[in-house]
C-alpha positions, 0 to 999 in steps of 0.5 A: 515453468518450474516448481520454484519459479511458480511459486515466487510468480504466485508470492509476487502476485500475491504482494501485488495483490495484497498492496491494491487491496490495502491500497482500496481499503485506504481509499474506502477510509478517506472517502467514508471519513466525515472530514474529506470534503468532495473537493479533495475526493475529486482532487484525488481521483483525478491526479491520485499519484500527485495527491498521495498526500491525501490518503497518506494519513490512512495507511500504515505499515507496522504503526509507520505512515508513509510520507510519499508513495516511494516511503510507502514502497520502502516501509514495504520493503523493509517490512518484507526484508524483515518478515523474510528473514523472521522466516528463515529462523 
């Protein structure tokens, strides 16, 4: 593998990385919140991409809350586009 492809592997690994860790912290948040009841955490863990409703109020990406998983995926993306080309300046 060459230098290049290395390094966008080890940035991919990296994002991917980053979005799971986010994406615990978001959990962490809901479970410890005084107002989610152990009903909804069990809704969650069973079903938790039919549930993403329930840990939406938690994320944020650049003060935006994502409404959906594929909203969550686009407000990444654009924040990536974004950085990316704050980068080349």
């Amino acid at each position: 593998m060459g230098a290049y492809n290395k390094a966008v592997s080890d940035a991919k690994i990296a994002k991917s990385k980053a979005l799971i860790n986010t994406l615990a912290s978001v959990k962490s948040a809901f479970v410890s919140d005084p107002q989610t009841v152990a009903g909804s955490i069990t809704a969650f863990n069973a079903a938790p991409d039919a549930n993403f409703t329930l840990i939406a109020p938690y994320i944020r990406v650049n003060g935006a809350q994502p409404a959906s998983e594929s909203d969550l995926l686009s407000l990444r993306d654009a924040f990536r586009r974004h950085d990316n080309a704050w980068h080349r300046r």
